[in-house]
C-alpha positions as CSV (number, residue, x, y, z in Angstrom):
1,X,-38.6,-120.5,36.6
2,X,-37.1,-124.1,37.2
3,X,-34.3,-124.8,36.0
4,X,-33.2,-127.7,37.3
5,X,-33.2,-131.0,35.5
6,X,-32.2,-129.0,32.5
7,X,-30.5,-131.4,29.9
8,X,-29.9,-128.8,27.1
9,X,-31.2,-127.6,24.4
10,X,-34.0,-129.9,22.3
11,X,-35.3,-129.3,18.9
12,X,-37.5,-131.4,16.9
13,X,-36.5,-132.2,13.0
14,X,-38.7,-134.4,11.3
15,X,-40.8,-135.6,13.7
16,X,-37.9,-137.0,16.0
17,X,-36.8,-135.3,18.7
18,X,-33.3,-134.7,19.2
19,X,-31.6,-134.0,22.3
20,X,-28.3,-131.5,22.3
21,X,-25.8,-132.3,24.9
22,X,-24.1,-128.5,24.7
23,X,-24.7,-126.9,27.9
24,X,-24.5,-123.1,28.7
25,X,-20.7,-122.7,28.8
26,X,-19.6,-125.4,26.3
27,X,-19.4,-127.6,23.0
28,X,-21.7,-130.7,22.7
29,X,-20.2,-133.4,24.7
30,X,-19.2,-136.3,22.5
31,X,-21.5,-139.0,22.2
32,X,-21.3,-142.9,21.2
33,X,-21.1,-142.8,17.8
34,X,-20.4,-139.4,15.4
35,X,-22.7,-138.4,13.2
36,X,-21.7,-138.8,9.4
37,X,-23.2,-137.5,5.8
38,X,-23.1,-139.5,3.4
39,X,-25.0,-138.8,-0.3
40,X,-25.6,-141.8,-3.1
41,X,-26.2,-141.2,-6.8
42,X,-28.7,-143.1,-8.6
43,X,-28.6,-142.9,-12.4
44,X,-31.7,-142.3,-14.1
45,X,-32.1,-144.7,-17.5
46,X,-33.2,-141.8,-19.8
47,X,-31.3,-143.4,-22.5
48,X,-33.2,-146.5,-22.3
49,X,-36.4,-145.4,-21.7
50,X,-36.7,-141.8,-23.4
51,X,-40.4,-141.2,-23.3
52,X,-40.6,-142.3,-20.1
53,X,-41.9,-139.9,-17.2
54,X,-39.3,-140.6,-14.7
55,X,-39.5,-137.0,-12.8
56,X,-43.2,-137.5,-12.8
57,X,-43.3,-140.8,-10.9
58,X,-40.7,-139.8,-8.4
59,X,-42.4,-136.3,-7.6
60,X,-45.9,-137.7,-7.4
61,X,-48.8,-135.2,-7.4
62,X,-47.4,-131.5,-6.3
63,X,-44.6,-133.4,-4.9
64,X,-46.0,-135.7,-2.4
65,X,-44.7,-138.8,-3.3
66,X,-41.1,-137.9,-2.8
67,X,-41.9,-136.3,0.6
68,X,-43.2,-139.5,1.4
69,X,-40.2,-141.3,0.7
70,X,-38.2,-138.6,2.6
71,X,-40.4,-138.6,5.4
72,X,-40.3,-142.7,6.0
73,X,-36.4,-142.5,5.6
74,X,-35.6,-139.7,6.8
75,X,-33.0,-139.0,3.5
76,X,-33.5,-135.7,1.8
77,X,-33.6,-136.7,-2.4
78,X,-32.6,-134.1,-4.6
79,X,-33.3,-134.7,-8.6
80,X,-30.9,-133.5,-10.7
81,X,-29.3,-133.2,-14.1
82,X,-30.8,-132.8,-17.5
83,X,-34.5,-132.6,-17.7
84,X,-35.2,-131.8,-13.7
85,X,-36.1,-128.0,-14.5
86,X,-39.7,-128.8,-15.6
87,X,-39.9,-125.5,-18.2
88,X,-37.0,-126.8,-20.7
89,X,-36.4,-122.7,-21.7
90,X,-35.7,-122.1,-18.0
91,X,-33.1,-125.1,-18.0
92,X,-31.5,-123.7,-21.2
93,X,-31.1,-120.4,-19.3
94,X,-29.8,-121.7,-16.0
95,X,-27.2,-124.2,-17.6
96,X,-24.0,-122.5,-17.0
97,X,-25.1,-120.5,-13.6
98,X,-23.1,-121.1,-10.3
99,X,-25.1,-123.5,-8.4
100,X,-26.9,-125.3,-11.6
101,X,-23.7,-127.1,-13.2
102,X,-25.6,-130.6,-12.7
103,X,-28.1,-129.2,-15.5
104,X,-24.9,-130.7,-18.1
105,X,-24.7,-133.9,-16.5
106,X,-27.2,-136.9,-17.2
107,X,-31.0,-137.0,-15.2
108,X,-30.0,-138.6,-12.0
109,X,-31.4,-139.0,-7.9
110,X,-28.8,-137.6,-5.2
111,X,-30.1,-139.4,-2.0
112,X,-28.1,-137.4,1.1
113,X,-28.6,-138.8,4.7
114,X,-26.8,-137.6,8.4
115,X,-27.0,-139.6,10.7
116,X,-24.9,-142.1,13.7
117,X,-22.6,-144.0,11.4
118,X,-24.4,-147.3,12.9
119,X,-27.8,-146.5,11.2
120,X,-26.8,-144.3,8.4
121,X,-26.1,-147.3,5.7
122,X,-29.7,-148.6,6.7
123,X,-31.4,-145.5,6.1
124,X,-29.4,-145.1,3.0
125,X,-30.4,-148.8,1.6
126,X,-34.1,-148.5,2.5
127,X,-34.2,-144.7,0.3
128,X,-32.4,-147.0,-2.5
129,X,-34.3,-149.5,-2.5
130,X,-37.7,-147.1,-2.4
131,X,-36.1,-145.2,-5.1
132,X,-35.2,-147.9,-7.2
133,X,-38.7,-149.6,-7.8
134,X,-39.9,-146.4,-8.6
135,X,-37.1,-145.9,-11.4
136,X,-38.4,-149.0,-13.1
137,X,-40.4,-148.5,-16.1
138,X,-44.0,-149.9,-15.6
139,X,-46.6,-150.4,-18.5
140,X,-49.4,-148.0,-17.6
141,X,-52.4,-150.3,-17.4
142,X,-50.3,-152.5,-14.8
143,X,-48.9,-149.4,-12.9
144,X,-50.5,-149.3,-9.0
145,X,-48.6,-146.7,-7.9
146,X,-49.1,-143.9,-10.6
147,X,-52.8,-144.7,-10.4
148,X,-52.5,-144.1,-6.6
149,X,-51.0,-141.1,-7.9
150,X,-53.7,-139.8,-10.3
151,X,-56.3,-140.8,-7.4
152,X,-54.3,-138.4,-4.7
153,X,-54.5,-135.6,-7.7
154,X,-57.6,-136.2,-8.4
155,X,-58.2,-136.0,-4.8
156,X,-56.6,-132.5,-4.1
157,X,-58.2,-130.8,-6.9
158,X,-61.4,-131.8,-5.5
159,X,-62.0,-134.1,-9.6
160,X,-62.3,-137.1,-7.3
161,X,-65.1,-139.8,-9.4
162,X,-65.5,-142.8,-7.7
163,X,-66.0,-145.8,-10.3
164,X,-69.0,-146.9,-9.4
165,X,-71.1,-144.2,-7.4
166,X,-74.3,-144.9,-4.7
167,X,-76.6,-143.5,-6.6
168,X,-77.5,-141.4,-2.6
169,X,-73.7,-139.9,-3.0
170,X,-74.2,-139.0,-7.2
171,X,-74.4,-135.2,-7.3
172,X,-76.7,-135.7,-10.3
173,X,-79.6,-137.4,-8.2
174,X,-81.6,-134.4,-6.6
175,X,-82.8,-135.1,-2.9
176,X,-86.0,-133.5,-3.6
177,X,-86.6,-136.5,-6.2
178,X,-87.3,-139.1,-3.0
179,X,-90.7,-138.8,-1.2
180,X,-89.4,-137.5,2.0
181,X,-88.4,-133.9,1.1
182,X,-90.3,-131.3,-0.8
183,X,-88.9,-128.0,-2.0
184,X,-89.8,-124.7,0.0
185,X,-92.6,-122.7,-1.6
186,X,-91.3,-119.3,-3.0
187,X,-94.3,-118.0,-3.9
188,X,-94.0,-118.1,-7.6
């Protein structure tokens, strides 16, 4: 076994690999700049907008579009507050439990980042930003993203219908229709 070269330990989080300084008889060495956490709130305007689907938009389809926002900024978002327990009896329940005292506050986004405090406020303003275009309303026929949404649903339930089909892809059009392919004889 070769050990030489050995750098420490490495582990990979989020697709970026991460290098540990700590050797075998130590602490981590100190680096250039210390790593720092740093979490922003973003109010949710319920009040203005009460019959919109906020959670909805944010989550995506089984929660893919927030992963995506996580994954290209690296931020883990947490939704929070008043209407983010999707069963409402649930919510009712959970209310004054240790660990669930946001459930009295207003719907809001937490948006937590740790990183170098050189690149933590960029990360931070790009989730922001992200977050914040999806936090305004949009009339449904003019909405891109939520019909991206219903497409990727659509998608993973296997519901996909394309608007306007090949008639060669239809499932209704029968391949034995065409001239070139006969059904098997059974015998019947």
């Amino acid at each position: 076994m070769d050990l030489e070269g050995w750098s420490g330990m490495q582990t990979e989080n989020m697709g970026v690999l991460q290098t540990s300084s700590m050797g075998w008889n130590g602490p981590p060495a100190i680096t250039g700049t210390p790593v720092v956490k740093k979490v922003v709130r973003l109010d949710v305007p319920v009040d203005k907008y009460p019959n919109y689907n906020f959670v909805g938009r944010l989550l995506g389809p089984r929660g893919n579009s927030l992963k995506r926002v996580e994954a290209s900024t690296q931020c883990r978002v947490y939704i929070r507050g008043r209407g983010s327990v999707k069963d409402s009896v649930k919510e009712d329940k959970l209310r004054d439990k240790p660990g669930y005292e946001h459930l009295n506050e207003p719907l809001h986004v937490l948006v937590e980042a740790e990183f170098p405090a050189d690149i933590i406020d960029a990360r931070l303003n790009q989730a922001v930003t992200i977050l914040e275009d999806l936090l305004k309303p949009i009339d449904e026929s003019m909405d891109y993203y939520k019909k991206q949404q219903l497409r990727e649903l659509a998608i993973l339930n296997g519901t996909l219908r394309e608007e306007s089909p090949s008639p060669h892809l239809s499932p209704s059009v029968s391949p034995f229709n065409s001239t070139g392919m006969k059904r098997a004889k059974t015998g019947r």
